[in-house]
C-alpha positions in Angstrom: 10.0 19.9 -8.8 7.0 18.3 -10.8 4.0 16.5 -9.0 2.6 13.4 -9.8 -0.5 13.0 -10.2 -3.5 10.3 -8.4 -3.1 8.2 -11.6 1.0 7.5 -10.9 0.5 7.7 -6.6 -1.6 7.0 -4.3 -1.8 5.9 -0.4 -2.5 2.2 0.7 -1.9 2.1 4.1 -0.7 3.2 7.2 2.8 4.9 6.1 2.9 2.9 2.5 2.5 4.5 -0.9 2.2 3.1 -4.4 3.7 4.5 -7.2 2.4 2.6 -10.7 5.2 2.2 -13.5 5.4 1.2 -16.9 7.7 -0.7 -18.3 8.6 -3.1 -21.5 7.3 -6.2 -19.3 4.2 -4.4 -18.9 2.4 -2.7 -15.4 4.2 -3.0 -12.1 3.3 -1.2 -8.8 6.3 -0.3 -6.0 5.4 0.1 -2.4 7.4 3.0 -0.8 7.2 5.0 2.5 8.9 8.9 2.9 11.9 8.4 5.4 13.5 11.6 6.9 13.8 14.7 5.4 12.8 14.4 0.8 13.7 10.8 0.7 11.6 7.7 -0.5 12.3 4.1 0.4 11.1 1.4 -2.0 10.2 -1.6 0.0 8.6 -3.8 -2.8 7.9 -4.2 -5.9 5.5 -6.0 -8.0 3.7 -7.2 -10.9 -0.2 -6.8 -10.0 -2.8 -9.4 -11.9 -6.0 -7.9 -10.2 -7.8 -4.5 -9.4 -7.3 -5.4 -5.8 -4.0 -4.7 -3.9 -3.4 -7.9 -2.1 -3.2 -8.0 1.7 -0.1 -9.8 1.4 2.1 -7.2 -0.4 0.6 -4.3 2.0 1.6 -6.6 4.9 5.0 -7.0 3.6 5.8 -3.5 2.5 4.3 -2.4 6.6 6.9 -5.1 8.0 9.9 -3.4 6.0 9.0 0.1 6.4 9.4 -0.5 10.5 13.0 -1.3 9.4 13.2 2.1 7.8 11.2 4.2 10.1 
């Protein structure tokens, strides 16, 4: 299996990831949290305009990952 590195993932918050993806629309982030056992729940994903991850998304992402959990 091959690691990703700090550039790609990172953690926020709490349980909640981000993972950073390109794609042809440009930069978009996805909030995920590990679940049991190897797997990885996305619960959102985003578009990001600033440097800053905004409290709302981190909120959001922390009320779905209680659904998961």
């Amino acid at each position: 299996m091959e690691r990703v590195g700090e550039s790609h993932v990172k953690h926020i918050e709490g349980c909640i990831g981000e993972m950073r993806l390109k794609g042809r629309s440009g930069i978009a982030w996805a909030l995920y949290v590990t679940a049991v056992g190897r797997r990885v729940v996305i619960v959102r994903v985003f578009v990001k305009k600033t440097e800053k991850m905004p409290r709302r998304e981190i909120d959001l992402a922390l009320s779905r990952a209680k659904s998961v959990q």
